[in-house]
C-alpha atoms as an extended CHARMM CRD file, in Angstrom:
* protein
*
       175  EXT
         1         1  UNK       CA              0.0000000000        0.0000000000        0.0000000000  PROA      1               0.0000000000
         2         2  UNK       CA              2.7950000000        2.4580000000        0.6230000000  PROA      2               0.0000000000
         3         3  UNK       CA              3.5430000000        2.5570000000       -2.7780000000  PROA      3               0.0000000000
         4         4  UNK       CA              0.6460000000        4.9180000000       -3.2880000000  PROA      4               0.0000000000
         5         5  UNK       CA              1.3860000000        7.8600000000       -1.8250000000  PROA      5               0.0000000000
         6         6  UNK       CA              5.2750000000        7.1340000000       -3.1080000000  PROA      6               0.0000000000
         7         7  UNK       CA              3.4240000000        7.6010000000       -6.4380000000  PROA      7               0.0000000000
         8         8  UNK       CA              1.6160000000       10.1920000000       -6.0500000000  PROA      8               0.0000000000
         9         9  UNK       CA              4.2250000000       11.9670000000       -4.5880000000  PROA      9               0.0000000000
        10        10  UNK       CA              6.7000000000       11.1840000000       -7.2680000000  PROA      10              0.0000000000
        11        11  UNK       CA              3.8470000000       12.1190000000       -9.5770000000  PROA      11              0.0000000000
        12        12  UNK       CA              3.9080000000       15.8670000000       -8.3280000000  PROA      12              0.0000000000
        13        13  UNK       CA              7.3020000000       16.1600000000       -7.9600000000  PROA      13              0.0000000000
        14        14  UNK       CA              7.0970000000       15.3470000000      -12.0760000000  PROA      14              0.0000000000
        15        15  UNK       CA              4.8080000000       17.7040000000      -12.4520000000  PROA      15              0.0000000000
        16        16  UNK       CA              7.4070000000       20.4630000000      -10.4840000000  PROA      16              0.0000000000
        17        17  UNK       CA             10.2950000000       19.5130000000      -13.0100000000  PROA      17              0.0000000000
        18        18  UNK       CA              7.2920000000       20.3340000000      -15.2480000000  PROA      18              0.0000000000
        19        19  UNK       CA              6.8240000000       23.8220000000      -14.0880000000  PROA      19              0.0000000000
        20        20  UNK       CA             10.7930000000       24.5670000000      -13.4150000000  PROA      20              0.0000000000
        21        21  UNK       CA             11.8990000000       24.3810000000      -16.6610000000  PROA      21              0.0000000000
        22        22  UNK       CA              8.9560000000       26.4390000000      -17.9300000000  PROA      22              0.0000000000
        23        23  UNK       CA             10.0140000000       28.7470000000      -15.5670000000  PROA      23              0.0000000000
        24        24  UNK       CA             14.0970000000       28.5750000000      -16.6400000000  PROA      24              0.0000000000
        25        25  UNK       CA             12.3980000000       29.1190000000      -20.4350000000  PROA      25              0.0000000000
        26        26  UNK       CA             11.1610000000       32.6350000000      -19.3160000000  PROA      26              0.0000000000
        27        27  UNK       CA             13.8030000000       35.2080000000      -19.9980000000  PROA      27              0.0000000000
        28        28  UNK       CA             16.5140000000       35.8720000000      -16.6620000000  PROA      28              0.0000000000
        29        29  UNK       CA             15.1230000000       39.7870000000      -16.8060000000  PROA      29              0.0000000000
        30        30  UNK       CA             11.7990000000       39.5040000000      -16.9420000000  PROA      30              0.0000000000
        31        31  UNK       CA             11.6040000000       36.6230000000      -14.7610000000  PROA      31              0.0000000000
        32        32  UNK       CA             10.3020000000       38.5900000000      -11.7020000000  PROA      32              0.0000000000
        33        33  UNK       CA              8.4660000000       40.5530000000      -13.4520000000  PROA      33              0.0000000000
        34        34  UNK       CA              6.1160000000       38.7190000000      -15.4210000000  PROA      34              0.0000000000
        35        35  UNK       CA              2.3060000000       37.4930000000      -14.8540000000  PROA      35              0.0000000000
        36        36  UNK       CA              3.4940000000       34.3250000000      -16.6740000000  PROA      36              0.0000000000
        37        37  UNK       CA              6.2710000000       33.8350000000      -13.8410000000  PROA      37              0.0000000000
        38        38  UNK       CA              3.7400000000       34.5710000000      -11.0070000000  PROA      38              0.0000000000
        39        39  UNK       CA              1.4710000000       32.1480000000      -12.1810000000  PROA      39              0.0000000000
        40        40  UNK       CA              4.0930000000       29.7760000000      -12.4120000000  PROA      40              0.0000000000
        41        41  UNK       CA              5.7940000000       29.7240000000       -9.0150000000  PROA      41              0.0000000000
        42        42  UNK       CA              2.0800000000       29.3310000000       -7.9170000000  PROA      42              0.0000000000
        43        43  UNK       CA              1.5390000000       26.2820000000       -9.2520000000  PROA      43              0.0000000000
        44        44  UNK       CA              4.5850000000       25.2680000000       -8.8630000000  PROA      44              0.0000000000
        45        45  UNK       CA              3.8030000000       25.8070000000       -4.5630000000  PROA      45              0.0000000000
        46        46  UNK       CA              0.6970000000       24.1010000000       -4.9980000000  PROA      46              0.0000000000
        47        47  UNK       CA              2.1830000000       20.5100000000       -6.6260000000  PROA      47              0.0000000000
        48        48  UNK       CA              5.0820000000       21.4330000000       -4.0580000000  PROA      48              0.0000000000
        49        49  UNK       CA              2.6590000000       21.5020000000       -1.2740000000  PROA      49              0.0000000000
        50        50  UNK       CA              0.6820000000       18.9830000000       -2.3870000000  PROA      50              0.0000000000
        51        51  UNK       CA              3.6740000000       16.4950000000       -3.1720000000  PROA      51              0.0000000000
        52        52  UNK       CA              4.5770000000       16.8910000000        0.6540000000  PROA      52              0.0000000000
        53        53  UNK       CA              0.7850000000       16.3180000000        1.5270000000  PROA      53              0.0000000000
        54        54  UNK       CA              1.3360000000       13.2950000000       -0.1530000000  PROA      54              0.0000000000
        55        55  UNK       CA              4.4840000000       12.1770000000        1.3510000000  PROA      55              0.0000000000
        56        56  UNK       CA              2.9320000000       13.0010000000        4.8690000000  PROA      56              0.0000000000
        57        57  UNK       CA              0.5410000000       10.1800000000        4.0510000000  PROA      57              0.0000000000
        58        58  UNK       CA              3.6620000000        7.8050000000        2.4850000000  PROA      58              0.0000000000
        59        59  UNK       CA              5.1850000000        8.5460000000        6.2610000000  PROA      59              0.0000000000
        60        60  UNK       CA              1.1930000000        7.6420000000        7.9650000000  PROA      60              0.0000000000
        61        61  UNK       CA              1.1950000000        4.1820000000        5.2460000000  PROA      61              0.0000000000
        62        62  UNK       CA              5.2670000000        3.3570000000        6.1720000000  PROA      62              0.0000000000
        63        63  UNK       CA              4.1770000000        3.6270000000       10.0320000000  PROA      63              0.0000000000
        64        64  UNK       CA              0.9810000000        1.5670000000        9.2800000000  PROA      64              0.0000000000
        65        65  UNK       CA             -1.3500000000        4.2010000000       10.1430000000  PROA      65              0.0000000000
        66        66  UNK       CA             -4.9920000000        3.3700000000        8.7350000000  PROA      66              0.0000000000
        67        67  UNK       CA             -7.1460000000        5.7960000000        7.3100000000  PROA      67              0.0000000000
        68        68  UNK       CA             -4.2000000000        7.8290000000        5.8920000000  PROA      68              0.0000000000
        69        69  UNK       CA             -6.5640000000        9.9090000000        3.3910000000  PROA      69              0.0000000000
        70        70  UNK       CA             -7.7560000000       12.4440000000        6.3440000000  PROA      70              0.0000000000
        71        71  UNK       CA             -3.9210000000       13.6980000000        6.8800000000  PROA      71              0.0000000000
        72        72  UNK       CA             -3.3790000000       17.0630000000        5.4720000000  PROA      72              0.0000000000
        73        73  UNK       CA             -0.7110000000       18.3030000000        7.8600000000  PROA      73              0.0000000000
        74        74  UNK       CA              2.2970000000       17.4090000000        9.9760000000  PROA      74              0.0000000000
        75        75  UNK       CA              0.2230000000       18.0740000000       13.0710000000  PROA      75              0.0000000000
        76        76  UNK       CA             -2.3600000000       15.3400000000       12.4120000000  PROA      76              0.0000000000
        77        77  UNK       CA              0.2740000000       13.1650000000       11.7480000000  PROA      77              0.0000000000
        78        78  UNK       CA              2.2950000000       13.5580000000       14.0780000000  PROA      78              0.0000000000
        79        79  UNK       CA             -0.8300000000       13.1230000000       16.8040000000  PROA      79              0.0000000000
        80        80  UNK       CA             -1.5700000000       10.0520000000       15.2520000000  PROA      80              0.0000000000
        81        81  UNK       CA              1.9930000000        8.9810000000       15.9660000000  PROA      81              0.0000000000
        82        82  UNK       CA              1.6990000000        9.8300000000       19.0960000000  PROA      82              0.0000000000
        83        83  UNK       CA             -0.9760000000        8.5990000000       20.2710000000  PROA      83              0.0000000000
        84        84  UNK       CA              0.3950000000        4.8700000000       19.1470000000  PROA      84              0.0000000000
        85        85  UNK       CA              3.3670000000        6.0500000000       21.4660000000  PROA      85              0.0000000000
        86        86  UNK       CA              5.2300000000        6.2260000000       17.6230000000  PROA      86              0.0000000000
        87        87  UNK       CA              8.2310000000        8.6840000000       17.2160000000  PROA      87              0.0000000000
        88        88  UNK       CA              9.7240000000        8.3040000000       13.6820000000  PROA      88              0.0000000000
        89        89  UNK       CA             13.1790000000       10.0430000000       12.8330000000  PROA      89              0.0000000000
        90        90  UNK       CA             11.4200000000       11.1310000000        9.8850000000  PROA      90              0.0000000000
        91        91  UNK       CA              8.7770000000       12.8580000000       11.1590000000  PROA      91              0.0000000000
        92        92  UNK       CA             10.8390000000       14.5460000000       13.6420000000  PROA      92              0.0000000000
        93        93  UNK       CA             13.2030000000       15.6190000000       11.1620000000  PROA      93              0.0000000000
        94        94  UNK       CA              9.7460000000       17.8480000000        9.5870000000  PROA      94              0.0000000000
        95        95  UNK       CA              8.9810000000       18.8450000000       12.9990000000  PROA      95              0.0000000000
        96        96  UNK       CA             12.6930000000       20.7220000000       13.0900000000  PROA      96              0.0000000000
        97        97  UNK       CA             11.9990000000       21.3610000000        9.6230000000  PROA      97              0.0000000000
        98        98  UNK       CA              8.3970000000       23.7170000000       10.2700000000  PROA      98              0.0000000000
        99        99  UNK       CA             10.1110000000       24.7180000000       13.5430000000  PROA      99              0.0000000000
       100       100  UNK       CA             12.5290000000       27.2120000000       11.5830000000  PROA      100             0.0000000000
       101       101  UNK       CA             11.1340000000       30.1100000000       10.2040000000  PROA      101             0.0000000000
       102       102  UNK       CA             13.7860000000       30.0410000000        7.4360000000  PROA      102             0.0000000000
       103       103  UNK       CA             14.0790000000       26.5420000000        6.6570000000  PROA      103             0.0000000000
       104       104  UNK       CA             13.1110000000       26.1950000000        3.0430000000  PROA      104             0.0000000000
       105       105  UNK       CA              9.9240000000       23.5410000000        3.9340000000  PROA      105             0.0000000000
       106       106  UNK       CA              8.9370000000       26.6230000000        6.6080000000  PROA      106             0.0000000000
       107       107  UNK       CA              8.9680000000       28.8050000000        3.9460000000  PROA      107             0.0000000000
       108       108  UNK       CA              7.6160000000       27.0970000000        1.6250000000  PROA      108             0.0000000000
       109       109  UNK       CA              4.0750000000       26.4520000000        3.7020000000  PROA      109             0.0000000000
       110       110  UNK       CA              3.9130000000       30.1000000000        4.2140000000  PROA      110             0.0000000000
       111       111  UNK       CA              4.2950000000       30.9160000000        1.1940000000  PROA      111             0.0000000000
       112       112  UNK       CA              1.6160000000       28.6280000000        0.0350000000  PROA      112             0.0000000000
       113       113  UNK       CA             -0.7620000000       30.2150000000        2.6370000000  PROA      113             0.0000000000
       114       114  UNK       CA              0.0360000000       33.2090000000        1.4140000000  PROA      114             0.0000000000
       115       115  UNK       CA             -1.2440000000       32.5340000000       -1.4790000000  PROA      115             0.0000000000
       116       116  UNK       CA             -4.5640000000       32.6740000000        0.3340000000  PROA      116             0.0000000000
       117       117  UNK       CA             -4.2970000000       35.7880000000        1.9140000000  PROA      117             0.0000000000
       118       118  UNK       CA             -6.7970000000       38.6340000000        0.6330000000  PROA      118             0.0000000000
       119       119  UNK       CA             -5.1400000000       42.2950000000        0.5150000000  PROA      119             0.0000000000
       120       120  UNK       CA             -4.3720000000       44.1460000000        3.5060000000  PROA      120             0.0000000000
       121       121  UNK       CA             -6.8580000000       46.9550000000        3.9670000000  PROA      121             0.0000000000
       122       122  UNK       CA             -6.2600000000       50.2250000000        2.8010000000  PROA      122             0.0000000000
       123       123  UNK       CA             -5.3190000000       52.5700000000        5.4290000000  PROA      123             0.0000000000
       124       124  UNK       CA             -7.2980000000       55.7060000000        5.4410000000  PROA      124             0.0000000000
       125       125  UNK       CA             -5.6800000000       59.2400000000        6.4140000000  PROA      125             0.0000000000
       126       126  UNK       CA             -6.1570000000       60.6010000000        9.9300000000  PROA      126             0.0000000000
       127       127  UNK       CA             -8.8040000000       63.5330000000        9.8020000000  PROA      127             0.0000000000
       128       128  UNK       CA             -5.4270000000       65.8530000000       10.9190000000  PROA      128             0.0000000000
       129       129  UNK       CA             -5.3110000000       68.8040000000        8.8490000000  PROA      129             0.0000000000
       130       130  UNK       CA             -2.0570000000       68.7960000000        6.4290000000  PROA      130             0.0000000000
       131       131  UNK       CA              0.1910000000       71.5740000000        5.7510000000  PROA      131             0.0000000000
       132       132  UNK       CA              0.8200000000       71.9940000000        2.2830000000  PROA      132             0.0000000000
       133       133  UNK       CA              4.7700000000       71.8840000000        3.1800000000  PROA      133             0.0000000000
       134       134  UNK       CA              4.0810000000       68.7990000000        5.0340000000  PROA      134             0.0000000000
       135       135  UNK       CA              4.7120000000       64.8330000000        4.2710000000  PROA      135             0.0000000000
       136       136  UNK       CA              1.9470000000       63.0570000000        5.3300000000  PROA      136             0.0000000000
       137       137  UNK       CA              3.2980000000       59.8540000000        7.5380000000  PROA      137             0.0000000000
       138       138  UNK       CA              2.0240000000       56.6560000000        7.1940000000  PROA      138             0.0000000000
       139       139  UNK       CA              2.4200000000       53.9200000000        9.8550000000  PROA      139             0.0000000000
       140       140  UNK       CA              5.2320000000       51.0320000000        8.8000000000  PROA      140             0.0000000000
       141       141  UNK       CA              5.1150000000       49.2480000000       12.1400000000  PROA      141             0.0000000000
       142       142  UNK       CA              1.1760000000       48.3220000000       11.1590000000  PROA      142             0.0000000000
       143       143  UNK       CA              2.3900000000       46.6510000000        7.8830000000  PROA      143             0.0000000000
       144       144  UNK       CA              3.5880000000       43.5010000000        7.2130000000  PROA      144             0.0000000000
       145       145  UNK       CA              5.4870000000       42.6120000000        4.1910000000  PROA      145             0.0000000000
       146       146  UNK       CA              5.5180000000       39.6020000000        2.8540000000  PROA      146             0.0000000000
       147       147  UNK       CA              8.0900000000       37.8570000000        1.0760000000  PROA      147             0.0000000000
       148       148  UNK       CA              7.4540000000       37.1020000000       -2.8110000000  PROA      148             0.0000000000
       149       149  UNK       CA              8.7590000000       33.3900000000       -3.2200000000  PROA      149             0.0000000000
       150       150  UNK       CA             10.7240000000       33.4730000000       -6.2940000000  PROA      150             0.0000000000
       151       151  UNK       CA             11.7690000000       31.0940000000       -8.9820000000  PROA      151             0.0000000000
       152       152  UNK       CA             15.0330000000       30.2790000000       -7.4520000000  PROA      152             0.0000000000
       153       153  UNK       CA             12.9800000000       29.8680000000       -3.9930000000  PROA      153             0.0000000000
       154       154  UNK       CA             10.5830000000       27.2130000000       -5.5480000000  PROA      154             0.0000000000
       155       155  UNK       CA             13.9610000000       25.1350000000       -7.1420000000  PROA      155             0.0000000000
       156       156  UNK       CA             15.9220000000       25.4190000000       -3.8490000000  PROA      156             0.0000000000
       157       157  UNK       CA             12.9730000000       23.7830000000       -2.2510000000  PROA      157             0.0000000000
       158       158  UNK       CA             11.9810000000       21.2520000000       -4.8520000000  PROA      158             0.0000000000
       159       159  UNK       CA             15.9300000000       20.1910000000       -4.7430000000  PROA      159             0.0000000000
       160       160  UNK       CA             15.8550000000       19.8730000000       -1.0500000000  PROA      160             0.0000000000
       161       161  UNK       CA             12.4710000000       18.5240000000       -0.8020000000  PROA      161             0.0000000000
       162       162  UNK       CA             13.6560000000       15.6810000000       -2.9350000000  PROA      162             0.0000000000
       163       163  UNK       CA             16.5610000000       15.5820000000       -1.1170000000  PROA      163             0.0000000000
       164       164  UNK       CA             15.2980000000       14.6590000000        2.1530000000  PROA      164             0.0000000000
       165       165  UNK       CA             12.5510000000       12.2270000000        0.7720000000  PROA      165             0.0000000000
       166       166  UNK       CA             15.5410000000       10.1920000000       -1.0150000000  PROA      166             0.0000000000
       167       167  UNK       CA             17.3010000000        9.9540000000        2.4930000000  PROA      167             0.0000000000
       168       168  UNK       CA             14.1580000000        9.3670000000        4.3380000000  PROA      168             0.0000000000
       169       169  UNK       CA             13.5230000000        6.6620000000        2.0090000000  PROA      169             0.0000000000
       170       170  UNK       CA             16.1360000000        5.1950000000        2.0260000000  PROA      170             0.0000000000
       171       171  UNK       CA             17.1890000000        5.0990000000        5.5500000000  PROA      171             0.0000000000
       172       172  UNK       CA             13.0920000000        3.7380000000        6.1200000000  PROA      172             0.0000000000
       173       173  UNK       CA             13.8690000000        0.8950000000        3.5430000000  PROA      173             0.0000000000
       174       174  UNK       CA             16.9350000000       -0.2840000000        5.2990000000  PROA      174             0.0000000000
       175       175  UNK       CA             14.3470000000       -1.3960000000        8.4670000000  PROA      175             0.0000000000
């Protein structure tokens, strides 16, 4: 059975060499610029994403978790570990992982929520009269930027994404 979600996960992982060297196609200057680059470094998260998904399920089916379907996230899986008193190497290696805000699988999940996120509100001008000499000031500590995931971000973490599921692998294939 746990050559199912190996599949599928191999599957997306296709379909992200897919989108890479669409991407490597576009011209180096208007890489970062384009609508055609944007769209792909979103779909590239999403088979990303949805390749780890996948392999989060591979971990549940190696581990001989039933019902494997219903785990969408390290957390579940993890409790479902735990609760059969179960502490893989492998799933505390993603623990670490999420647990750094600049790891590239950290990054990588917040950039594909941030795909999700709808535009901060516009902020409205104080009813303070302005000089006409003056700069009006706008408040940067109520902003919060967030990082465009680029091109070279979405190859970094497909090559070290496949990276650590050909360890994981094959250190789980040894037992």
């Amino acid at each position: 059975m746990a050559a199912t979600h190996l599949s599928l996960v191999n599957q997306k992982l296709a379909y992200l060499r897919s989108i890479l060297s669409q991407l490597e196609s576009i011209d180096p200057e208007q890489r970062g610029t384009t609508m055609a680059t944007r769209a792909l470094v979103d779909a590239g998260l999403f088979h990303l994403n949805v390749a780890y998904q996948f392999y989060l399920r591979e971990l549940a089916e190696v581990n001989r978790l039933k019902t494997c379907a219903d785990i969408y996230s390290l957390t579940q899986l993890k409790a479902r570990l735990d609760a059969l008193g179960r502490s893989p190497s492998e799933v505390q290696e993603l623990c670490v992982l999420t647990g750094q805000p600049e790891s590239w699988l950290a990054m990588m999940l917040s950039a594909y929520e941030a795909i999700f996120l709808s535009p901060p509100p516009v902020l409205e001008l104080k009813a303070f009269p302005v000089h006409e000499n003056a700069i009006p000031l706008i408040d940067v500590t109520a902003a919060t930027a967030i990082r465009v995931y680029s091109p070279s971000d979405l190859a970094a973490a497909s090559q070290a994404f496949i990276a650590l599921i050909g360890r994981q692998r094959e250190t789980s294939a040894e037992y």
